[in-house]
C-alpha positions as CSV (number, residue, x, y, z in Angstrom):
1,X,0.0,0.0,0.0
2,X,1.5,3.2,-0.7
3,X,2.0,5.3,2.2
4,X,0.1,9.1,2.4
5,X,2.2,12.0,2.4
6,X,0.7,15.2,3.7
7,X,2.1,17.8,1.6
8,X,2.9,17.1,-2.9
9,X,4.9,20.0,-3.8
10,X,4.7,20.0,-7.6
11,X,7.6,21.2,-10.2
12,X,7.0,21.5,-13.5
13,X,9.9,22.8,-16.1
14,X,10.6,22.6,-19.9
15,X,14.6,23.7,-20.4
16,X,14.8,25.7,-17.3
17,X,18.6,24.7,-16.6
18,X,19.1,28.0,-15.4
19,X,16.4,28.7,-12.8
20,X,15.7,25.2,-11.3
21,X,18.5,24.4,-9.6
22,X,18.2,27.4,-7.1
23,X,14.9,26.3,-6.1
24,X,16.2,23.0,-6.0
25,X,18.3,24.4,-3.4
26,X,14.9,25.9,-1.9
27,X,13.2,23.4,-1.7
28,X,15.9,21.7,-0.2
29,X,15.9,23.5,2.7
30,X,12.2,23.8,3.5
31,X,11.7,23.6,7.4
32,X,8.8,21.5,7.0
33,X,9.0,17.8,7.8
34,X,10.8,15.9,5.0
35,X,9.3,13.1,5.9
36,X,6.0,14.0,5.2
37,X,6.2,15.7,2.2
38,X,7.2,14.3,-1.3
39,X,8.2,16.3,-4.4
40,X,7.2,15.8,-8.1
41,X,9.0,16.8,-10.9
42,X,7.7,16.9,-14.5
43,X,9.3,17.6,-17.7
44,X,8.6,18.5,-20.7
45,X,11.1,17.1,-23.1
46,X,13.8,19.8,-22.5
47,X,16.6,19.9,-24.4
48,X,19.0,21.3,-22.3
49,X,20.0,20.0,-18.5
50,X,16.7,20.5,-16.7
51,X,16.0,16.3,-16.6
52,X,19.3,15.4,-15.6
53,X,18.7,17.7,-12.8
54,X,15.8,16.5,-11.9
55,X,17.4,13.0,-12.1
56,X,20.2,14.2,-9.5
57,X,17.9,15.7,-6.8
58,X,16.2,12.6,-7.3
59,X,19.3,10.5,-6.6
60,X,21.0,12.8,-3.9
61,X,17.5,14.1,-1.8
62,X,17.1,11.0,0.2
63,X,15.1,12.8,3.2
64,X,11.6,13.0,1.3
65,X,9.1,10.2,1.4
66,X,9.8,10.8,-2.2
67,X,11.3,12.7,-5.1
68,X,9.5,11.5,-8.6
69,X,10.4,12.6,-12.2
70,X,8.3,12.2,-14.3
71,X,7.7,13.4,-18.2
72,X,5.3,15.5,-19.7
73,X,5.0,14.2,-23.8
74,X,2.2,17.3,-24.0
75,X,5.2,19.9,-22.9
76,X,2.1,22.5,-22.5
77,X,1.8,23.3,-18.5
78,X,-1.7,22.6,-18.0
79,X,-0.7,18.7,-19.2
80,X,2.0,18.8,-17.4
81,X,0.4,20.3,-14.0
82,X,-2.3,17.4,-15.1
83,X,0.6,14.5,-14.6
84,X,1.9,16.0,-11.6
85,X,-1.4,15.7,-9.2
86,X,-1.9,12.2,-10.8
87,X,1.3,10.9,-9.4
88,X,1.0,12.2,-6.6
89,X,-0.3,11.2,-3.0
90,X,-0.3,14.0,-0.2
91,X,-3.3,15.1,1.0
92,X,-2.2,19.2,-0.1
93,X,-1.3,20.1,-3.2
94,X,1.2,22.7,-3.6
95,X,2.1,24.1,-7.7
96,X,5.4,26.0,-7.7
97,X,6.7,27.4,-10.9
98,X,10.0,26.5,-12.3
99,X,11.1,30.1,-12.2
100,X,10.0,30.7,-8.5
101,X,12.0,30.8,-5.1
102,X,10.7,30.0,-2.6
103,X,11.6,31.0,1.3
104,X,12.5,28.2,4.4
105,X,8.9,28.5,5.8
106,X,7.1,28.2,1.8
107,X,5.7,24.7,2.4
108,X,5.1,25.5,6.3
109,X,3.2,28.4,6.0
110,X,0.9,26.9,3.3
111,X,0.0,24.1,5.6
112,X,-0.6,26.2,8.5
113,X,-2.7,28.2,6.2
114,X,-4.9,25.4,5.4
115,X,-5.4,23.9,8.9
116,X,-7.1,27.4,9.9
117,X,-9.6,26.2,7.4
118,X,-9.0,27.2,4.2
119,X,-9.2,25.0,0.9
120,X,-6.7,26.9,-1.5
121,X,-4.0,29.2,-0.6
122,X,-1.1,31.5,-1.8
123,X,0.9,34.2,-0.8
124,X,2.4,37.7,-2.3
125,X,4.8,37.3,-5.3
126,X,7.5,39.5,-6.1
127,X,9.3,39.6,-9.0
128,X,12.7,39.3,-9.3
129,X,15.5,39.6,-12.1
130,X,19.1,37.5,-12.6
131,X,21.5,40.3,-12.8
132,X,22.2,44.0,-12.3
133,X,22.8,45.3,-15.3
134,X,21.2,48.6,-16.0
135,X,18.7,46.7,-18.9
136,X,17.7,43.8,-17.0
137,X,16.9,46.6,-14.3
138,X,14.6,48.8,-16.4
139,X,12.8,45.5,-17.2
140,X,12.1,44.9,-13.7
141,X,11.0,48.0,-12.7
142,X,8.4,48.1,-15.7
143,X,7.3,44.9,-14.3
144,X,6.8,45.9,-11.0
145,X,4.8,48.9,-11.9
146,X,1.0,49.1,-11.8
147,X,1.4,50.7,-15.1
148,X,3.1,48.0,-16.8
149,X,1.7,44.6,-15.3
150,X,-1.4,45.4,-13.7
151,X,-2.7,44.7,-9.7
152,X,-3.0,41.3,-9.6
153,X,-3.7,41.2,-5.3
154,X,-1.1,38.6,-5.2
155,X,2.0,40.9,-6.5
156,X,0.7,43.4,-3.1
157,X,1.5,42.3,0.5
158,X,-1.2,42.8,2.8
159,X,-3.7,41.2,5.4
160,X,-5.5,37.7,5.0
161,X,-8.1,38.2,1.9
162,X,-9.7,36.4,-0.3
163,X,-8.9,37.0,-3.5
164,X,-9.9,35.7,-7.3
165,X,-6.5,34.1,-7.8
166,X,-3.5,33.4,-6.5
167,X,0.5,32.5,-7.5
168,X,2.3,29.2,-6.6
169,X,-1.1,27.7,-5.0
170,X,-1.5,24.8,-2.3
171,X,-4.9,22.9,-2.9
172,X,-6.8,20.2,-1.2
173,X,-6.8,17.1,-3.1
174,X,-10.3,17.1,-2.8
175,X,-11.2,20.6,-4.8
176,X,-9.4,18.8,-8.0
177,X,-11.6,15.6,-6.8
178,X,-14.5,17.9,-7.4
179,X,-14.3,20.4,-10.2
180,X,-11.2,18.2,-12.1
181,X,-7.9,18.6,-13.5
182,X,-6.5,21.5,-15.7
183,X,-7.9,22.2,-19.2
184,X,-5.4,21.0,-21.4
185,X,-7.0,23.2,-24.6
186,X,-5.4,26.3,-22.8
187,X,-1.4,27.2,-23.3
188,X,-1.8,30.2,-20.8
189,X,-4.5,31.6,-18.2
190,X,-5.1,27.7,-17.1
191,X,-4.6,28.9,-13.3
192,X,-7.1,31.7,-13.9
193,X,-9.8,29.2,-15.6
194,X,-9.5,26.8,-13.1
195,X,-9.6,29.1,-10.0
196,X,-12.8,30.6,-11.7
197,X,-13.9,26.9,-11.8
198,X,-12.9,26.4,-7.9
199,X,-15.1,30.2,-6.6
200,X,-18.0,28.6,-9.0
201,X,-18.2,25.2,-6.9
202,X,-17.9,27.4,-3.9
203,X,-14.8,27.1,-2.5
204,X,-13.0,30.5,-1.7
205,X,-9.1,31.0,-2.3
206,X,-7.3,32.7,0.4
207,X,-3.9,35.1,0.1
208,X,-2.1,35.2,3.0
209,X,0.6,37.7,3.7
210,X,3.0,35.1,5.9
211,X,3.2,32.9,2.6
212,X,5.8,34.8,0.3
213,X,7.6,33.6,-3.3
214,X,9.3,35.6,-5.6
215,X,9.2,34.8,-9.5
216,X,11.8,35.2,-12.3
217,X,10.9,37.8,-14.6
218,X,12.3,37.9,-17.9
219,X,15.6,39.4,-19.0
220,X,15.4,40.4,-22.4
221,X,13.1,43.1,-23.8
222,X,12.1,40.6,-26.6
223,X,11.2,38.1,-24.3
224,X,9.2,39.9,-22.4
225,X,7.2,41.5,-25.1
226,X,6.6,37.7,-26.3
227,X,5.1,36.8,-22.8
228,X,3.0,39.9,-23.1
229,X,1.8,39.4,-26.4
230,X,1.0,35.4,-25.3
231,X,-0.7,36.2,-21.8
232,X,-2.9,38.7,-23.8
233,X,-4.0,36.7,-26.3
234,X,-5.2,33.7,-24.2
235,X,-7.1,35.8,-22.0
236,X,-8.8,36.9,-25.0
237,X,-9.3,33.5,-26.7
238,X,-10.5,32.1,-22.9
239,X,-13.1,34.6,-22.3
240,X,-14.2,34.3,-25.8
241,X,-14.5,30.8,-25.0
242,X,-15.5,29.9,-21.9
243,X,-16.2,33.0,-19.8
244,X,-15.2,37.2,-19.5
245,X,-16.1,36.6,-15.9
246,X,-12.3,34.1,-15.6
247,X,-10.6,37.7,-15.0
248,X,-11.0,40.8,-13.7
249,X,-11.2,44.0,-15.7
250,X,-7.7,45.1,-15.3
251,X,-6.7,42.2,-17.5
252,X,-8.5,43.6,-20.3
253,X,-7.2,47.2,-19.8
254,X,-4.3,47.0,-22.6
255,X,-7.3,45.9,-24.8
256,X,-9.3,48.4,-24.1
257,X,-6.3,51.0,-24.9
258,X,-5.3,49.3,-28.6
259,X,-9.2,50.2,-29.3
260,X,-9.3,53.9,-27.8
261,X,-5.5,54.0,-29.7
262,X,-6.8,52.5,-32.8
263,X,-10.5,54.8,-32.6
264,X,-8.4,57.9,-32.1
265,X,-6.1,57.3,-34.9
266,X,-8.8,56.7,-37.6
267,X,-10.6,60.3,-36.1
268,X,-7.4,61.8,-36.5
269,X,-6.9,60.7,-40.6
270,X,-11.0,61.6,-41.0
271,X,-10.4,65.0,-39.7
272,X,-7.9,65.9,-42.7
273,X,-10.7,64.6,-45.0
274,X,-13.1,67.9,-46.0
275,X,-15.6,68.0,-45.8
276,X,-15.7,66.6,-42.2
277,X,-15.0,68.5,-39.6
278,X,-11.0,69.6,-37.7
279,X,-12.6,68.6,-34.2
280,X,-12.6,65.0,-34.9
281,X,-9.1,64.6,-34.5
282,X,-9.6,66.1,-30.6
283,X,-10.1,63.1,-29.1
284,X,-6.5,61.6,-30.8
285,X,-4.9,64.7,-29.3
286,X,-6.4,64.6,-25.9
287,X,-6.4,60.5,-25.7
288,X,-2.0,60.7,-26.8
289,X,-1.8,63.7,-23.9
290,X,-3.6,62.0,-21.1
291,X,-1.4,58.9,-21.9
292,X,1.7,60.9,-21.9
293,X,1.1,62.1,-18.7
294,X,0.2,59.2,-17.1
295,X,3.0,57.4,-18.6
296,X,5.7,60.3,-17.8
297,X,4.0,60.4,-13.8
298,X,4.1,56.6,-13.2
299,X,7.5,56.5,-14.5
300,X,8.9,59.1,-12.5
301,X,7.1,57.4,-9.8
302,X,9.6,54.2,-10.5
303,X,12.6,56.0,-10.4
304,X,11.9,57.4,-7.0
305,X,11.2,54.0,-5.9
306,X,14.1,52.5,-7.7
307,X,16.6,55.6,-7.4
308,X,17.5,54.7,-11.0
309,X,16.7,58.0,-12.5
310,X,18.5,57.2,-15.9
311,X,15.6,55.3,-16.8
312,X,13.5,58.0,-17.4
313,X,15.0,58.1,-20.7
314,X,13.6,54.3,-21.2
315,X,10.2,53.9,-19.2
316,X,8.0,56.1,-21.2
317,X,8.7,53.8,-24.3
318,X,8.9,50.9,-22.3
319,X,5.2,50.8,-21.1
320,X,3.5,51.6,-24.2
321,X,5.4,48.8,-26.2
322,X,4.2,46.6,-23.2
323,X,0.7,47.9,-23.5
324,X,0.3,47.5,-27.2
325,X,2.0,43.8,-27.1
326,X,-0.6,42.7,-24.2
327,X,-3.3,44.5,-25.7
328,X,-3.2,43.4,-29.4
329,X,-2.5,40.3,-28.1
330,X,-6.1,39.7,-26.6
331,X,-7.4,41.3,-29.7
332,X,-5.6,37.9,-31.5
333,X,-7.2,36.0,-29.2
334,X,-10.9,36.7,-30.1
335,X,-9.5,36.4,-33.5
336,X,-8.7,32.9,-32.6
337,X,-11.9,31.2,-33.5
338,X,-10.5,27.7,-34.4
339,X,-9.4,27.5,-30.7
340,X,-12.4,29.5,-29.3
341,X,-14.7,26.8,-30.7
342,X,-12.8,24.3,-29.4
343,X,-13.3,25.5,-26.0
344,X,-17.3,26.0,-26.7
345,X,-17.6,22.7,-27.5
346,X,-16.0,21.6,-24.1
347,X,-17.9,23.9,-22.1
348,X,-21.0,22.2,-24.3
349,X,-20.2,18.6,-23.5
350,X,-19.1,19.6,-19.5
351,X,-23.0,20.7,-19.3
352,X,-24.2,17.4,-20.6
């Protein structure tokens, strides 16, 4: 009979060479019980060192009930989240991204958080960068802004709340026994969907401020502006699809902004057109001013905060490149209707 762990913490990673072994070394020293916690490790057919690291923690971390490694043919994350909670056995839960790290206390102040009485839990995340260089810097401070990622709760520290979503999450087994496994039709916002699934069966999801993780941002301008473009075109194709109500308004903000942008722009050309009137191109005028103070304020706002004042001369062109990558990236997404009526069809057949 195989024995019963309390705690699953769950690892997924496609070619993450350079990220996993630190929280390797994080999840090495976790001051919860070893003994009573096992860790799963998935991969997704990496082509660099991230299995054979996997393989090694396996081989050297003898003070779990168990290290597993495990592969993911899929590669997508919601598959391989999928393989992870069918291997394993504890009774919580806990999905930690391959890019995190995670404090001493991680796994211990999930559990605690749990035996108060909650059913899903996370913490605040803050986002880190690997290096100091002045460009990698500038990165992270766009990230950080409200102006250039949004206010997801979880990126704020804070009292206990209850929030829609939550980073790095520790579940009960028995919320996945009830509303299911990930949907594998989604390449991004599949924590979003099925946290919308978990508040719909009526379990809540709690953020607690002793539970803390800090996440990997990324260090090149063009990868960033691909994981912008990505994250906003699957929350378009997922609300499209399955419901609006998965996120919160500020995730469709960037949207909103290519629209006004895109509006304002085509005023602007119809005002040169006689016989129709100047005025029309007003609204460009005012819409490209109000943005160019807001965008001039919040980064000056950053360099305080930072005391990096040279990037003053790299912000303001920063966050609208962000913006305009997000936000024509959800208008993709409802573009996307091969995909969209995929998930209709799902949502169809999970009713019958």
């Amino acid at each position: 009979m195989e024995k019963q762990v309390r705690v699953s913490l769950c690892v997924i990673a496609l070619n993450e060479e350079k990220y996993i072994g630190d929280l390797f070394e994080n999840i090495r020293n976790q001051d919860y019980d070893h003994k009573d916690m096992e860790v799963i490790l998935v991969d997704g057919g990496s082509s660099d060192r991230t299995k054979p690291l996997m393989e090694e923690f396996r081989e050297k971390e003898t003070s779990f009930a168990r290290v597993e490694v495990l592969d993911n043919p899929k590669k997508i994350q919601p598959a391989g989240w999928n393989v992870a909670i069918r291997a394993s056995r504890g009774e919580l839960i806990i999905r930690v991204d391959a890019h995190a790290k995670i404090p001493s206390d991680f796994v211990r102040q999930n559990v605690a958080c749990i035996d108060e009485g909650e059913d899903v839990c996370g913490g605040t995340r803050t986002n880190i960068i690997d290096g100091s260089q002045f460009g990698r810097k500038v990165l992270l401070m766009a990230e950080n802004s409200m102006f250039g990622s949004g206010i997801a709760a979880y990126r704020n520290s804070g009292e206990k709340k209850y929030v829609r979503t939550v980073a790095h999450a520790c579940y009960k087994r028995e919320v996945f026994d009830k509303v299911g496994l990930f949907n594998e039709t989604l390449l991004r916002s599949e924590d979003n969907e099925m946290h919308h699934r978990i508040r719909k069966s009526g379990y809540k999801i709690c953020m607690s401020d002793t539970i803390r993780s800090e996440y990997q941002t990324r260090t090149t301008l063009k990868r960033m502006l691909r994981q912008k473009y990505g994250n906003g075109k699957w929350i378009g194709i997922t609300s499209a699809g399955i419901s609006p109500e998965i996120f919160s308004l500020y995730h469709f903000v960037p949207f909103l902004f290519v629209l006004a942008a895109l509006a304002c722009a085509v005023l602007f050309v119809l005002a040169f057109i006689p016989p129709l009137p100047y005025w029309l191109g007003v609204p460009f005028l005012a819409g490209v001013l109000l943005y160019l103070l807001l965008d001039l304020a919040l980064t000056l706002k950053s360099c305080k905060d930072y005391k990096e004042w040279r990037a003053v001369f790299v912000l303001p062109f920063l966050f609208p490149l962000l913006h305009f990558a997000y936000g024509f990236g959800t208008l993709a997404g409802f573009f996307s209707f091969r995909t969209i009526g995929k998930l209709k069809e799902q949502q169809k057949n999970r009713k019958n």
